[in-house]
C-alpha positions as CSV (number, residue, x, y, z in Angstrom):
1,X,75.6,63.8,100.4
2,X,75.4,62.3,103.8
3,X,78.6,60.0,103.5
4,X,80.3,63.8,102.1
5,X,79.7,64.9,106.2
6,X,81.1,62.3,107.2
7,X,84.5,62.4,105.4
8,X,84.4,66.1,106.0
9,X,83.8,65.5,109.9
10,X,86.1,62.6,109.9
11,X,88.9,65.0,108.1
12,X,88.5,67.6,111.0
13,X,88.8,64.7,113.6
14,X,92.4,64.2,111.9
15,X,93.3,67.7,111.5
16,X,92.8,68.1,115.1
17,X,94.8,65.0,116.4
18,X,97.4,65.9,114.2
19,X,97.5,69.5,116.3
20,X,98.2,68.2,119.3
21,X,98.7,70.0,122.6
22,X,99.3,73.9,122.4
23,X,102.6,75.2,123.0
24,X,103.5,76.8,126.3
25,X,106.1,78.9,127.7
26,X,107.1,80.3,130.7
27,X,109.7,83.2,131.5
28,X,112.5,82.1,134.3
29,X,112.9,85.8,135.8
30,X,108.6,85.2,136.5
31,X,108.4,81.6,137.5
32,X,108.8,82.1,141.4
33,X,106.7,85.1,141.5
34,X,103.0,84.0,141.8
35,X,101.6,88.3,141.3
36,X,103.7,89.4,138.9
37,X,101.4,89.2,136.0
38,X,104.3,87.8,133.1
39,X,102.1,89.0,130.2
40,X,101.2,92.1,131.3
41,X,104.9,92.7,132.3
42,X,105.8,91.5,129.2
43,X,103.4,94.4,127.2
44,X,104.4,96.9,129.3
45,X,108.4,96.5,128.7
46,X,108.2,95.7,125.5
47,X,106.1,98.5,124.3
48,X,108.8,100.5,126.2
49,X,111.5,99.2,124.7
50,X,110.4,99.4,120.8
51,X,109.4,102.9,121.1
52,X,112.5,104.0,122.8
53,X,114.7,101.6,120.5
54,X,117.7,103.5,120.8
55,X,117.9,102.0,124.5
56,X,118.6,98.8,123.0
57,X,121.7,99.5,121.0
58,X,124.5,98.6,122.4
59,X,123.1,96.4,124.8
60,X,121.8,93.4,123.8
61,X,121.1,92.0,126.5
62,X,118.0,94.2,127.0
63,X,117.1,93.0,123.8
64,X,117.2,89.4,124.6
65,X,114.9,90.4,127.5
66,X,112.7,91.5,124.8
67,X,112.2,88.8,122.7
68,X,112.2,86.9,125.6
69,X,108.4,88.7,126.4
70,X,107.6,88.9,122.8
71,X,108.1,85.0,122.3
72,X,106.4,84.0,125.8
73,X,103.2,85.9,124.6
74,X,102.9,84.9,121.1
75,X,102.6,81.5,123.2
76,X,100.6,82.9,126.1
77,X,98.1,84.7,124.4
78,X,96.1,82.8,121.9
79,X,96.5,79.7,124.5
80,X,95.5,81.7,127.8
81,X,91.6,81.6,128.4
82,X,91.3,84.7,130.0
83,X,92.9,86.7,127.3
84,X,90.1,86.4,125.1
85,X,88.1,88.1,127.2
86,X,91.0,91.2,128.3
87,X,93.0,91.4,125.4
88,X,91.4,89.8,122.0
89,X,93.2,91.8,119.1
90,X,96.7,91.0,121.1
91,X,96.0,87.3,121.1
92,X,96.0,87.7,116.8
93,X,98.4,90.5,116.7
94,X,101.1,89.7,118.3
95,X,101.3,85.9,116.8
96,X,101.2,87.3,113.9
97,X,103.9,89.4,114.3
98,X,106.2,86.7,115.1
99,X,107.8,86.1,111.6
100,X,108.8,89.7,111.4
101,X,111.2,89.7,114.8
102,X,112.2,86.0,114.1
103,X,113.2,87.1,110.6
104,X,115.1,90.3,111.9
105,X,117.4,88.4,114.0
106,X,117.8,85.4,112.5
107,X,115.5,82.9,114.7
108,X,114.5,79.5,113.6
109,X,110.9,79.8,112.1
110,X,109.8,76.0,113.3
111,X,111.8,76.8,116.9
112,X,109.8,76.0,120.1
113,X,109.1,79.2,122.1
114,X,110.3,77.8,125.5
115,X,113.9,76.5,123.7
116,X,114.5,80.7,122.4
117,X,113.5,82.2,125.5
118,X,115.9,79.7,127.2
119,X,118.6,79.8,124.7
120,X,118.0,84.3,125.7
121,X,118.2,84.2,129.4
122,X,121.5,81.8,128.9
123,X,122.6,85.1,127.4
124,X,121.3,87.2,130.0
125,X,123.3,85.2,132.1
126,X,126.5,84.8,130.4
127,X,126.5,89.1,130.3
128,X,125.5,89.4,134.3
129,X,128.7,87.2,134.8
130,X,130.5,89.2,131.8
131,X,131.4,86.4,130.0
132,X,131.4,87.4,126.3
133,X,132.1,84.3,124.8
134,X,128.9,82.4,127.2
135,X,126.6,84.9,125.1
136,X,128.1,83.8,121.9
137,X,127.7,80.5,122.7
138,X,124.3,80.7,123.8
139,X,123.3,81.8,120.6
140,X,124.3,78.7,118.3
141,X,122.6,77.4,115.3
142,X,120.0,76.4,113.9
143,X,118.1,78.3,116.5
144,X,120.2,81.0,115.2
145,X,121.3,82.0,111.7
146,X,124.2,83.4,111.5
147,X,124.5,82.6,115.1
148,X,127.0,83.4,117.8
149,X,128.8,86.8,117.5
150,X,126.5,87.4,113.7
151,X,123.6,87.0,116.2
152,X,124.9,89.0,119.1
153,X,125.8,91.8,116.6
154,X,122.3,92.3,115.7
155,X,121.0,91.9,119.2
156,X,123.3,95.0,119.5
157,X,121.5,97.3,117.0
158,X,118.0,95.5,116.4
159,X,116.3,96.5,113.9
160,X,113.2,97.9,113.5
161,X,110.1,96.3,114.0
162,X,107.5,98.2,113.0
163,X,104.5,95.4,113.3
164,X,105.9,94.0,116.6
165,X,105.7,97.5,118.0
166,X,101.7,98.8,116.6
167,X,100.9,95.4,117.8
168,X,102.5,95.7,121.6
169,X,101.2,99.6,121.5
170,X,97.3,97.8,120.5
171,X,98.1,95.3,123.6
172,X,99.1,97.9,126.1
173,X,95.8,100.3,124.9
174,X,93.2,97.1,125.5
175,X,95.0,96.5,128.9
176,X,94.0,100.3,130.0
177,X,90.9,99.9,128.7
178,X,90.3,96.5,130.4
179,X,91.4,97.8,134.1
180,X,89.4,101.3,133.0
181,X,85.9,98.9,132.7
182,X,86.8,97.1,135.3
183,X,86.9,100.0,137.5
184,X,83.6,101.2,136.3
């Protein structure tokens, strides 16, 4: 029995080197801006955006914008300390609901956080300098499936994401109810 620990212990010694470090991410438009609070930004505009979906089509830019927020905090949240403590459903929710946007428009399941939101502000660029084919180039494969103007297209009229949005709605809920204790 005792040499059963110690393969047991000595498999979750492996399991954990084998993790590594966590992912991180950080968005561009908040990296010189030390109180602008990126998550909560990010829960705010996105909840905003899903509800009022028909914003989006036709424009996806805004939509890049929004997966943008969605990937930075399905990095953010289950990595940053202090969101066990302020938001601790939106730290399982919103990972979770990561498969169903990166299914919707075609996103690479095993693709790094950071290299998406990157890949989406190059987008976000390309339509501030209204350059069409920038965008479409922005958006190659395998990050992207179809890719290019397939990609854009959807970007154009997302879908619906109906887990994405209960979970962002959850998020923005526990971040009234964290500033309403705190001010109590």
């Amino acid at each position: 029995m005792h040499c059963g620990r110690r393969v047991f212990l000595a498999g979750l010694i492996g399991l954990g080197a084998c993790s590594g470090p966590p992912e991180t991410a950080r968005l561009p438009e908040f990296s010189s801006f030390i109180t602008i609070d990126g998550v909560r930004q990010s829960i705010e505009q996105g909840a905003d955006m899903l509800t009022n979906r028909r914003r989006l089509i036709g424009q996806p830019w805004e939509t890049a914008r929004l997966i943008q927020g969605l990937e930075f905090l399905a990095v953010e949240l289950p990595n940053g300390p202090r969101w066990t403590v302020i938001l601790p459903m939106a730290q399982i929710t919103i990972p979770r609901a990561r498969g169903e946007w990166r299914q919707a428009f075609g996103i690479a399941a095993d693709a790094r956080a950071q290299e998406v939101i990157d890949s989406l502000a190059l987008v976000r660029s390309a339509f501030a300098q209204r350059s069409l084919s920038g965008a479409i180039d922005a958006l190659r494969q395998p990050l992207f499936t179809p890719g290019g103007q397939g990609t854009l297209n959807l970007f154009g009229d997302p879908p619906a994401l109906p887990r994405t949005e209960r979970a962002l709605l959850d998020a923005r809920q526990e971040l009234v109810e964290a500033r309403d204790q705190n001010r109590n």
